[in-house]
C-alpha positions in Angstrom: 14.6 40.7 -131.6 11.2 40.7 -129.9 11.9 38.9 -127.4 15.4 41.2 -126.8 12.6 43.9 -126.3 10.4 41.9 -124.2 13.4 41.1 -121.7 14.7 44.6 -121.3 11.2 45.9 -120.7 10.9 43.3 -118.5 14.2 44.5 -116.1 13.2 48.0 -117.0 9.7 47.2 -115.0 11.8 45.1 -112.4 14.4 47.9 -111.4 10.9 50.4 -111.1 9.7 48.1 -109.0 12.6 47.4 -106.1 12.9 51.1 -106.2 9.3 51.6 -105.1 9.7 48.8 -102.5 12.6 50.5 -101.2 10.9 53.7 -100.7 7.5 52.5 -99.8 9.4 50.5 -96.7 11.5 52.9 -96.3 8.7 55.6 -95.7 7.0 53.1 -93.4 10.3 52.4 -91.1 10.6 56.6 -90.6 6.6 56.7 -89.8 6.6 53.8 -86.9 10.2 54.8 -85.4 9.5 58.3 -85.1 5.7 57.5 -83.5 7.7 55.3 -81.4 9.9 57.7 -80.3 7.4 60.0 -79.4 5.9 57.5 -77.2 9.2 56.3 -75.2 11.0 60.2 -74.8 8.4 62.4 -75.6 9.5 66.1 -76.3 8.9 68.1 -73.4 6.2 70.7 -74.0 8.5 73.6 -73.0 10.9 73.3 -75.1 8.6 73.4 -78.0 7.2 76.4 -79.7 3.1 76.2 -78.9 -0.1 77.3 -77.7 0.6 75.1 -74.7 3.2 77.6 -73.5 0.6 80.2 -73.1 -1.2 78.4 -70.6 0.8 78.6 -66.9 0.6 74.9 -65.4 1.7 76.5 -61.9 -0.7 77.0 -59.5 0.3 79.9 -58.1 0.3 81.1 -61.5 -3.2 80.4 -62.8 -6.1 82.5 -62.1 -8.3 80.3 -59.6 -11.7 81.6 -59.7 -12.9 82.4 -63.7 -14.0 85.9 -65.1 -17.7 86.3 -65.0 -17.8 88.3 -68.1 -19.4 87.8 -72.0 -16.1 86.0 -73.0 -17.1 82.9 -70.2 -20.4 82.8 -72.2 -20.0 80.1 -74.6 -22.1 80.7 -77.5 -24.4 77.6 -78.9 -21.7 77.1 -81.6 -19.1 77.8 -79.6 -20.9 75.0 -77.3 -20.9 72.7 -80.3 -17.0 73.0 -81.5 -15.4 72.9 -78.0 -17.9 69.1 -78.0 -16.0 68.1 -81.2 -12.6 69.6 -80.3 -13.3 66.8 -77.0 -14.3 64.2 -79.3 -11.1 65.4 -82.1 -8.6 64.7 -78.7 -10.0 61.4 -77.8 -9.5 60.4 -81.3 -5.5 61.6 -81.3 -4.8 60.4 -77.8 -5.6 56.8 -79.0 -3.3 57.6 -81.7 -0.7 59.0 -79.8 -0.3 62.3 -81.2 -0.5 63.6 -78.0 1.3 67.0 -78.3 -1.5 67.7 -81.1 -4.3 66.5 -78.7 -2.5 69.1 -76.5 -2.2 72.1 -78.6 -6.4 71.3 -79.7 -7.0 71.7 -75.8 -4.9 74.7 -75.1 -5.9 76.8 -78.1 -10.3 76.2 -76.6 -9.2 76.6 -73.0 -8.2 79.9 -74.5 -11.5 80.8 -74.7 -13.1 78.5 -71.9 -10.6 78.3 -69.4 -12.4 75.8 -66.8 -14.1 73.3 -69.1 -14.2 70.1 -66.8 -13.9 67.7 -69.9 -11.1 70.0 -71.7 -8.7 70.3 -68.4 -9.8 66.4 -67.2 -8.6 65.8 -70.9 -5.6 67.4 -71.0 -4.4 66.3 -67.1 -5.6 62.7 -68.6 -2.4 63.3 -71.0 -0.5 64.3 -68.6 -0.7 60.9 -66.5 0.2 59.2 -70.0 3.3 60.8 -70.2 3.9 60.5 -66.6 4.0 64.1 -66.0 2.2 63.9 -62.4 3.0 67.1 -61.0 1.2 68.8 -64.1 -1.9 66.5 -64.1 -1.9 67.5 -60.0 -1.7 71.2 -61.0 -4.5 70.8 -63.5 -7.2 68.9 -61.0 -6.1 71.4 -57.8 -7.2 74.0 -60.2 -10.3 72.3 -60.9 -11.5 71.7 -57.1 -11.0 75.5 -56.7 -13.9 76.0 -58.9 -15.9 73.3 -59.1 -15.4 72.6 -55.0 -16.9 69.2 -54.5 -16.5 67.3 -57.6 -15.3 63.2 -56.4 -14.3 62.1 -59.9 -11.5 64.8 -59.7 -10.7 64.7 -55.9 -10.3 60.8 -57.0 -8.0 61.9 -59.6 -6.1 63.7 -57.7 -5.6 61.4 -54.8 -4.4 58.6 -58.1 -1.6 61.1 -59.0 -0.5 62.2 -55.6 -0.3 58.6 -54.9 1.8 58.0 -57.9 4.1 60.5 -56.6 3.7 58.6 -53.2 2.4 62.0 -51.5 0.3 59.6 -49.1 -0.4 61.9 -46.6 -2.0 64.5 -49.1 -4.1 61.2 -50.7 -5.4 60.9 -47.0 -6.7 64.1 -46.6 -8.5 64.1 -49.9 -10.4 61.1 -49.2 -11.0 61.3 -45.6 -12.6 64.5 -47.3 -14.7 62.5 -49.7 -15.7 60.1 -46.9 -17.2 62.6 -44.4 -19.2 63.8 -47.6 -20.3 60.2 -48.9 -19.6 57.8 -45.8 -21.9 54.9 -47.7 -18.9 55.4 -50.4 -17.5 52.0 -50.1 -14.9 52.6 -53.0 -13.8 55.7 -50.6 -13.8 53.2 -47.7 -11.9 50.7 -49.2 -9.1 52.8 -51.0 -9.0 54.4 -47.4 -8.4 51.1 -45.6 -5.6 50.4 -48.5 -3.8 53.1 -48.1 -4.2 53.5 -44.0 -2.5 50.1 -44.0 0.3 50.9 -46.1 0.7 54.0 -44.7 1.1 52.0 -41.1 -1.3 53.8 -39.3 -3.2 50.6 -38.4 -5.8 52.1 -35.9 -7.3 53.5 -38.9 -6.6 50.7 -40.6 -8.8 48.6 -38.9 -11.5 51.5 -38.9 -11.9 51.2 -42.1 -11.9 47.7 -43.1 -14.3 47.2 -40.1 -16.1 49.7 -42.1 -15.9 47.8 -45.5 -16.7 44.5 -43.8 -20.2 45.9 -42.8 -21.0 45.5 -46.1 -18.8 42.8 -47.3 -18.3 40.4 -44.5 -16.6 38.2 -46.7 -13.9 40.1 -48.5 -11.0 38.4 -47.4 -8.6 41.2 -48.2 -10.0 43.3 -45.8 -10.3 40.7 -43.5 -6.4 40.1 -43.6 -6.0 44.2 -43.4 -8.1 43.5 -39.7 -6.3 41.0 -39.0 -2.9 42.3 -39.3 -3.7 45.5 -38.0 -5.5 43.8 -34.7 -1.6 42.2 -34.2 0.0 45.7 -34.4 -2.4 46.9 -32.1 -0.9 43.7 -30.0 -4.7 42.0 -29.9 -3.5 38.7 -31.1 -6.3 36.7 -29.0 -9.3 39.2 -31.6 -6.3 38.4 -34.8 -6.8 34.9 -34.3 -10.6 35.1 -34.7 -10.4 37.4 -37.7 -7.7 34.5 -39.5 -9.9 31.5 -38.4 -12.7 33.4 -39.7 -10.6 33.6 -43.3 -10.0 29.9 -43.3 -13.8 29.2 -42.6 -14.1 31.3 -46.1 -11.0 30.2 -47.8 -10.0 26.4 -45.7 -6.8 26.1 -47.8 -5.4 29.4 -47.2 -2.2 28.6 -46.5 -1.0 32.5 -45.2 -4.0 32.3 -43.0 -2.9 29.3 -41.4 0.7 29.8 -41.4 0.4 33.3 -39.7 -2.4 31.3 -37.1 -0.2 28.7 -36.0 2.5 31.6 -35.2 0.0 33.4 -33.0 -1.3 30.6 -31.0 2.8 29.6 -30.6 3.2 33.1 -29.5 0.1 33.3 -26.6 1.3 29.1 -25.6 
C-alpha cells in the first residue's frame, strides 16, 4: 500500500514537473523571438505612441540655435541625472531595447535640447537601425550650434556616405581639411573617396598628400598610380607601380597592370 502511495506521488511530482518545463521554455521562446524581432523589423517610432513623437527630426522643423534662458541652465543635479540617463542608454543599447534607450533620450532633451552626448546618442541609434536620414538630421542640427565640432562633421560625412550622398561627404571634409590640413585620417578618407568618386586630379592630390607622411602605404600608392593613368601619365604610373613592387616584389596586380603599360608605350 505504501509503495501504491509512493508511486502516485511520484507521477503526481512528475506531471508538476513537465508542466513547469513547458512553461519555463515556453516563456523563454516568447522572450528571445520577440527581442529578435525587434532587432530584424523594428517598429517604426512614428507609429508608436511616445515621447519621441514630441521631438521634430526635420530640420526645417527644429529650432537651430537654443534659448538662452533659465530652463538651458542645467542645475548640478540636473547635471548629474542627464550623466546617468547617458550611462542608463549605453546600457539598453547593448541590450537592444533601443526604443526605451530612445524614449530615456527624448524625455532629457526635453529639458536640454542640444546635449552633444544625448543627440550623438540618440543619432548613434539611428545608424543601428539604419535610419540614416534621421541620424543626418540629428548631426546637421548639431553643427548649427556647436559649428566646428570634427567628431560630428565625421559623423555626418559616415551617414551621407551610407546614403551614397558623395558629393555632400566632399564638402564636409574638404571643410575639415582646410581647418586641420596635418589631419591625415581627413586626407586619407579624402583620397578614398576622390577616387571613387572619379575625380582623379584630386585623387592624386591627396594621396600625394598622404604619401608625405607614409611613403610606404601601398594603397595610396595604387590610388596615385591609377589616377596618374587617368590623367594619361603612364610613363610617372609606371614609376609609382615599380615603386610598389620595390615594397611588395610579389605583387602580382602591380606587375600585371606594369607589363600592360610598358605594352601600351612599346
Amino acid at each position: 500500500m505504501e509503495n501504491l502511495l509512493f508511486i502516485k506521488f511520484e507521477i503526481i511530482i512528475l506531471i508538476l514537473s513537465f508542466f513547469y518545463i513547458l512553461y519555463f521554455s515556453s516563456a523563454k521562446i516568447f522572450q528571445i523571438y520577440f527581442k529578435v524581432k525587434r532587432v530584424i523589423n523594428p517598429e517604426k517610432i512614428e507609429n508608436k505612441k511616445s515621447a519621441l513623437n514630441k521631438v521634430s527630426l526635420n530640420l526645417n522643423d527644429r529650432e537651430i540655435e537654443p534659448k538662452k534662458s533659465e530652463e538651458t541652465k542645467l542645475t548640478h543635479e540636473n547635471k548629474e541625472k542627464v550623466t546617468d540617463i547617458i550611462k542608463r542608454v549605453k546600457i539598453n543599447v547593448t541590450k537592444w531595447y533601443y526604443d526605451f534607450a530612445k524614449n530615456l533620450i527624448v524625455e532629457w532633451l526635453s529639458i536640454d535640447k542640444f546635449n552633444r552626448e544625448l543627440n550623438l546618442e540618440l543619432a548613434n541609434i539611428y545608424e543601428i537601425e539604419k535610419k540614416y536620414l534621421n541620424a543626418e538630421y540629428i548631426y546637421n542640427d548639431l553643427l548649427k550650434v556647436l559649428k566646428l565640432d570634427f567628431e560630428v562633421m565625421k559623423k555626418l560625412w559616415y551617414v551621407l556616405a551610407l546614403q551614397n550622398k558623395l558629393e555632400e561627404s566632399l564638402d564636409i571634409y574638404e571643410v575639415i581639411h582646410k581647418k586641420k590640413m596635418a589631419d591625415d585620417e581627413v586626407i586619407n578618407i579624402l583620397s578614398e573617396l576622390t577616387f571613387n568618386m572619379e575625380d582623379y586630379k584630386k585623387a592624386l592630390k591627396y594621396a600625394n598628400l598622404y604619401l608625405v607622411s607614409k611613403p610606404r602605404d601601398v594603397d595610396k600608392l595604387f590610388i596615385k598610380a591609377k589616377s596618374l593613368e587617368e590623367l594619361k601619365k603612364n610613363t610617372e604610373a609606371s614609376q609609382v607601380y615599380k615603386r610598389i613592387l620595390e615594397l611588395q616584389p610579389y605583387n602580382t596586380r602591380a606587375k600585371e597592370i606594369l607589363k600592360e603599360i610598358d605594352v601600351f608605350q612599346s
